[in-house]
C-alpha positions as a printed NumPy array, in Angstrom:
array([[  2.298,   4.18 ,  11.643],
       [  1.57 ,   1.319,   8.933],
       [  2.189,   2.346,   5.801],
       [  2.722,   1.158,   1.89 ],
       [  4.869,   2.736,  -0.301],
       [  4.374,   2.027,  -4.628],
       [  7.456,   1.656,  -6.623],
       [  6.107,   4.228,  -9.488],
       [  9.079,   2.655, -11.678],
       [  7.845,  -0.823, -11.18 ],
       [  4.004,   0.042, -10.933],
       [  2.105,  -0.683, -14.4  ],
       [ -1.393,   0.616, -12.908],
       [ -3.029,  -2.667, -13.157],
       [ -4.727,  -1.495, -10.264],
       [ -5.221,  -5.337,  -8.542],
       [ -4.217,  -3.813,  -5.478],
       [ -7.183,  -1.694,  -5.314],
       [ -9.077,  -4.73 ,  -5.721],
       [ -8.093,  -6.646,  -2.413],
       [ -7.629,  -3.381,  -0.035],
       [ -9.583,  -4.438,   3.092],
       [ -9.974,   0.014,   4.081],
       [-10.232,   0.818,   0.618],
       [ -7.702,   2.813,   0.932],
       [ -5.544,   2.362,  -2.815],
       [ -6.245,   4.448,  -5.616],
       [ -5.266,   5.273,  -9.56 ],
       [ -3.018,   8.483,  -8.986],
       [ -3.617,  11.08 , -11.923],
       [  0.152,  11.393, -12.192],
       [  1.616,   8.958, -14.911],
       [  4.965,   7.022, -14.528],
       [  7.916,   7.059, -16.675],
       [  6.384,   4.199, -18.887],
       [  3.16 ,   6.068, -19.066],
       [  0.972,   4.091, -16.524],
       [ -1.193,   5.811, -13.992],
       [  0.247,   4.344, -10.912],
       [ -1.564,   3.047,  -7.351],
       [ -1.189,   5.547,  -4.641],
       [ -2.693,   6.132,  -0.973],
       [ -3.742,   9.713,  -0.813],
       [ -2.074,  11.367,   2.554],
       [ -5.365,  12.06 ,   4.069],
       [ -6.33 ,   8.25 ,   3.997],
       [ -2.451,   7.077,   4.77 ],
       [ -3.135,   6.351,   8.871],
       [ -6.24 ,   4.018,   7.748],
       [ -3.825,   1.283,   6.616],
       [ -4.117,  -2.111,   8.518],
       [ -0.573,  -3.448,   6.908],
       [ -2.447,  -6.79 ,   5.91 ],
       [  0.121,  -6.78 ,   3.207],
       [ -3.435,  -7.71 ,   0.566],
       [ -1.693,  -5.495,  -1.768],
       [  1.603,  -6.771,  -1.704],
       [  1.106, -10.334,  -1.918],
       [ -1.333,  -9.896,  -5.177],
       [  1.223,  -6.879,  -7.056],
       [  2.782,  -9.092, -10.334],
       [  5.415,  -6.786,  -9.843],
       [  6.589,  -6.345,  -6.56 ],
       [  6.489,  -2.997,  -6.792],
       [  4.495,  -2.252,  -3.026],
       [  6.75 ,  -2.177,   0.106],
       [  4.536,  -3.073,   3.511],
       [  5.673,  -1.145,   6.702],
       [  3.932,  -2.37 ,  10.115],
       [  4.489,  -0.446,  13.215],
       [  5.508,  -2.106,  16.195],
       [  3.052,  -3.295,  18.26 ],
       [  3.511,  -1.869,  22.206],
       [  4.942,  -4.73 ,  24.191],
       [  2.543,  -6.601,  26.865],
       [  2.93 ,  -5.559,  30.251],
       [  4.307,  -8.731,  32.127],
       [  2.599,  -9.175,  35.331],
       [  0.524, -11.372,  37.81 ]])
């Protein structure tokens, strides 16, 4: 299953990520960090909507999202 995971010691809660999710997916958790910012999160019920476009990742100022992608099944070679 494609997944993202949020550094919560990185995160600052700038909340761009939210901003570029194609599923909508990313929200602003009510828990705060160790630095006192509400950080990004994907609530578990919403986790198997994630398309791993990587959106969030790319625009993050600091790195603090991880993309996972499943594997894709491998074609069936035939003729």
């Amino acid at each position: 299953m494609s997944r993202i995971e949020v550094d919560e010691a990185l995160c600052k809660g700038c909340l761009l990520c939210t901003t570029v999710c194609p599923v909508e997916i990313i929200v602003q958790s009510s828990r705060f960090n160790q630095q006192g910012y509400k950080v990004a999160e994907v609530p578990e019920a919403d986790r198997a909507k994630c398309t791993a476009c990587a959106s969030c990742a790319t625009i993050c100022p600091d790195l603090a999202i991880t993309v996972w992608r499943s594997r894709k099944p491998a074609k069936k070679g035939g003729a």
